[in-house]
C-alpha positions as CSV (number, residue, x, y, z in Angstrom):
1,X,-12.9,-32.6,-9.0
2,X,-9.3,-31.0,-9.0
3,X,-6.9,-31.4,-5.1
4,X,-6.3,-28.0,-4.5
5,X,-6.7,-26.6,-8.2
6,X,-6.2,-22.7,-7.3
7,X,-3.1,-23.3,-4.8
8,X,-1.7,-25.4,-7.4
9,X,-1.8,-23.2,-10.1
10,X,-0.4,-20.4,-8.2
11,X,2.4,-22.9,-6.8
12,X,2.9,-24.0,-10.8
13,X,3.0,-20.0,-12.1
14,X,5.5,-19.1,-9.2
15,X,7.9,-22.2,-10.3
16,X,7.3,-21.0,-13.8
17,X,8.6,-17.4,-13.5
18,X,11.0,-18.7,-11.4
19,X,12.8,-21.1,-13.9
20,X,12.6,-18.5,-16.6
21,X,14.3,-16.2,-14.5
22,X,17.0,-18.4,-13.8
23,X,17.5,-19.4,-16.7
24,X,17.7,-15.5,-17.4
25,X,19.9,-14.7,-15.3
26,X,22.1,-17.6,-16.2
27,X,22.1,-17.0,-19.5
28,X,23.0,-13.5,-18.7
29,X,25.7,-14.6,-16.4
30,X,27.5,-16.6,-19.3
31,X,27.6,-13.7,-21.7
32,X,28.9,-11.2,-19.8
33,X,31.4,-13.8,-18.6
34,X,32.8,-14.1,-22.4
35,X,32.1,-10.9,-23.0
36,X,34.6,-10.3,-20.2
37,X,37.1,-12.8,-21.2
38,X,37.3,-11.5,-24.5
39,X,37.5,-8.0,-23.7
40,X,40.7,-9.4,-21.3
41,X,42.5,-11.1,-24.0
42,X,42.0,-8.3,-27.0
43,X,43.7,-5.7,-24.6
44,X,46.4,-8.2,-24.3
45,X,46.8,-9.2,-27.8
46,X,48.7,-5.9,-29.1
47,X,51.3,-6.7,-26.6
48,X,51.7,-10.1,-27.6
49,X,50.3,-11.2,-24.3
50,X,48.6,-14.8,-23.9
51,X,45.7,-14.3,-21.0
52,X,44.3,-17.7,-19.5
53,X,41.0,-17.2,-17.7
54,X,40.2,-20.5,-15.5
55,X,36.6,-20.4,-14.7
56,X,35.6,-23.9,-15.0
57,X,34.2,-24.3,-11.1
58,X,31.4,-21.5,-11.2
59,X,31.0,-21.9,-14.7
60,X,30.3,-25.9,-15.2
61,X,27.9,-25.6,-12.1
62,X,26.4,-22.7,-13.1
63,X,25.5,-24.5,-16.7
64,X,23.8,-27.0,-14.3
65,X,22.0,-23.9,-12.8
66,X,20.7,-22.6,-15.6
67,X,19.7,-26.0,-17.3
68,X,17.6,-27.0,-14.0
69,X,15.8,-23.5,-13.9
70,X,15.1,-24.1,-18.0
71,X,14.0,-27.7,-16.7
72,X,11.7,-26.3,-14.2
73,X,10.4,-23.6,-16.2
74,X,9.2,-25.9,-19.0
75,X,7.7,-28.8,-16.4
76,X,5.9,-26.0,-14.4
77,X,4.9,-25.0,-17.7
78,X,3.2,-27.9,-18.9
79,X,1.8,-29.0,-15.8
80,X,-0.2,-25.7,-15.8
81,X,-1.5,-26.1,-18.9
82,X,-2.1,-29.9,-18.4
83,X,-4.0,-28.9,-15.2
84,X,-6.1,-25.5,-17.0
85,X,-6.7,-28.0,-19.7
86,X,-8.1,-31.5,-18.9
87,X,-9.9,-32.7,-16.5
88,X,-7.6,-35.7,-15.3
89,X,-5.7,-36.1,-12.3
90,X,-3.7,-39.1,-13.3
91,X,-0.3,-37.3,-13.8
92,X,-0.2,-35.6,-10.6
93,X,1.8,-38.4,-8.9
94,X,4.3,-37.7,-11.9
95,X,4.2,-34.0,-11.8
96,X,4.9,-33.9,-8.2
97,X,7.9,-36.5,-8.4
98,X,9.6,-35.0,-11.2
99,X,9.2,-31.1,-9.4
100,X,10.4,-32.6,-6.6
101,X,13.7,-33.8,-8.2
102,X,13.7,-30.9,-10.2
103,X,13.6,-28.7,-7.0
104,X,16.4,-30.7,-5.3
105,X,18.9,-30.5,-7.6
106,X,18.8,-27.3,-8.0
107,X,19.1,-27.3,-4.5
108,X,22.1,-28.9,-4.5
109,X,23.6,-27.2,-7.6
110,X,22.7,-24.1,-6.0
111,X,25.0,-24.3,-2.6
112,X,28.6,-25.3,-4.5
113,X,27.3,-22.2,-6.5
114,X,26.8,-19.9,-4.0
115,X,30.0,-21.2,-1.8
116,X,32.0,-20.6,-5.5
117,X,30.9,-17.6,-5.6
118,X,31.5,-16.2,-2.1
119,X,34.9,-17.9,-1.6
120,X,36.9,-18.2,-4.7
121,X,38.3,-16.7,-7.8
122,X,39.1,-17.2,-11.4
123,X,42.6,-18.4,-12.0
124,X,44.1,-15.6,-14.4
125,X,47.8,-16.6,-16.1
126,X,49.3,-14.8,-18.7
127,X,52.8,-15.3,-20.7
128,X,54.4,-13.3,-22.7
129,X,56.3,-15.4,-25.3
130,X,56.8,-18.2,-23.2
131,X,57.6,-16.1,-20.1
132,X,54.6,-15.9,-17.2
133,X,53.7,-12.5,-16.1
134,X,53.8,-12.2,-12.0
135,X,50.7,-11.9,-10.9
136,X,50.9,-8.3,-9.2
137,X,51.2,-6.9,-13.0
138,X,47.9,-9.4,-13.6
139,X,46.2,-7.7,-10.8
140,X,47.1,-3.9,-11.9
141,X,46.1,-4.5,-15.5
142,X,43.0,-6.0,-14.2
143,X,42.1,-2.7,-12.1
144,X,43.0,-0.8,-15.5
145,X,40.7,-2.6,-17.0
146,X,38.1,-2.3,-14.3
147,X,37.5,-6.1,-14.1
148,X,38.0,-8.1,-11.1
149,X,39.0,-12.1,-11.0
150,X,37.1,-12.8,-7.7
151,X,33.9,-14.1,-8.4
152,X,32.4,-12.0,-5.1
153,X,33.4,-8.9,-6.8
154,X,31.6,-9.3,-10.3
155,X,28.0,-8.5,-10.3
156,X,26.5,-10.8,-12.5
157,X,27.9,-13.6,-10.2
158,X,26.3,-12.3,-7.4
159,X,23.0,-11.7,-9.0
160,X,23.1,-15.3,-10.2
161,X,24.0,-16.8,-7.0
């Protein structure tokens, strides 16, 4: 006798493809975000040109992001098989806690993301020698380039937010 074995298992497959989309599109997120960076600071090597790209805020949170949906996606996981599989219900209490905190904290991980992402930018500074560039040449190269430093304006933020 399984509680609620069919809603369960649809609950447990939705949290699944969930996670492993986050953790996706997280993934994704961090490569084209060095992918970026690097692109930045090879244009600026040949003019001996030292680029700083700050993006510890949506970066360190979205790490906890992506490690939450990877978290959920393997619990969800192995609940569903534990429930297709046997015929015990002495893990639910278990299950149910840790999905709960799983759920939460990505909750909570997910609103400093989302507030990152819709208010603030990455902090760019570049020297040449040991002299800083202003930041109005930063912001024309950066349109050269076709990149943007506000985290609004790039699209893998926004799809991972």
């Amino acid at each position: 006798i399984y509680p609620l074995k069919v809603p369960r298992l649809a609950a447990l497959a939705l949290t699944f493809v969930f996670g492993v989309v986050g953790f996706a599109l997280g993934i994704n997120a961090l490569v084209k975000s060095n992918n970026q960076k690097d692109l930045v600071k090879q244009q600026a090597a040949p003019l001996g040109a030292t680029v700083t790209i700050d993006t510890d805020d949506v970066f360190d949170v979205g790490c906890v992001v992506t490690a939450v949906c990877a978290a959920l996606a393997v619990v969800s996981f192995a609940s569903l098989v534990f429930l297709l599989f046997t015929r015990s219900t002495r893990t639910l209490t278990a299950q149910g806690l840790l999905l709960s905190f799983l759920t939460i904290w990505l909750f909570a991980s997910l609103i400093p993301m989302s507030d990152f992402v819709a208010n603030r930018q990455a902090k760019v500074t570049a020297f040449i020698g040991a002299v800083p560039v202003p930041d109005s040449l930063i912001q024309s190269v950066q349109q050269e380039l076709g990149v943007s430093s506000v985290y609004n304006q790039i699209g893998y933020c926004k799809l991972f937010a």
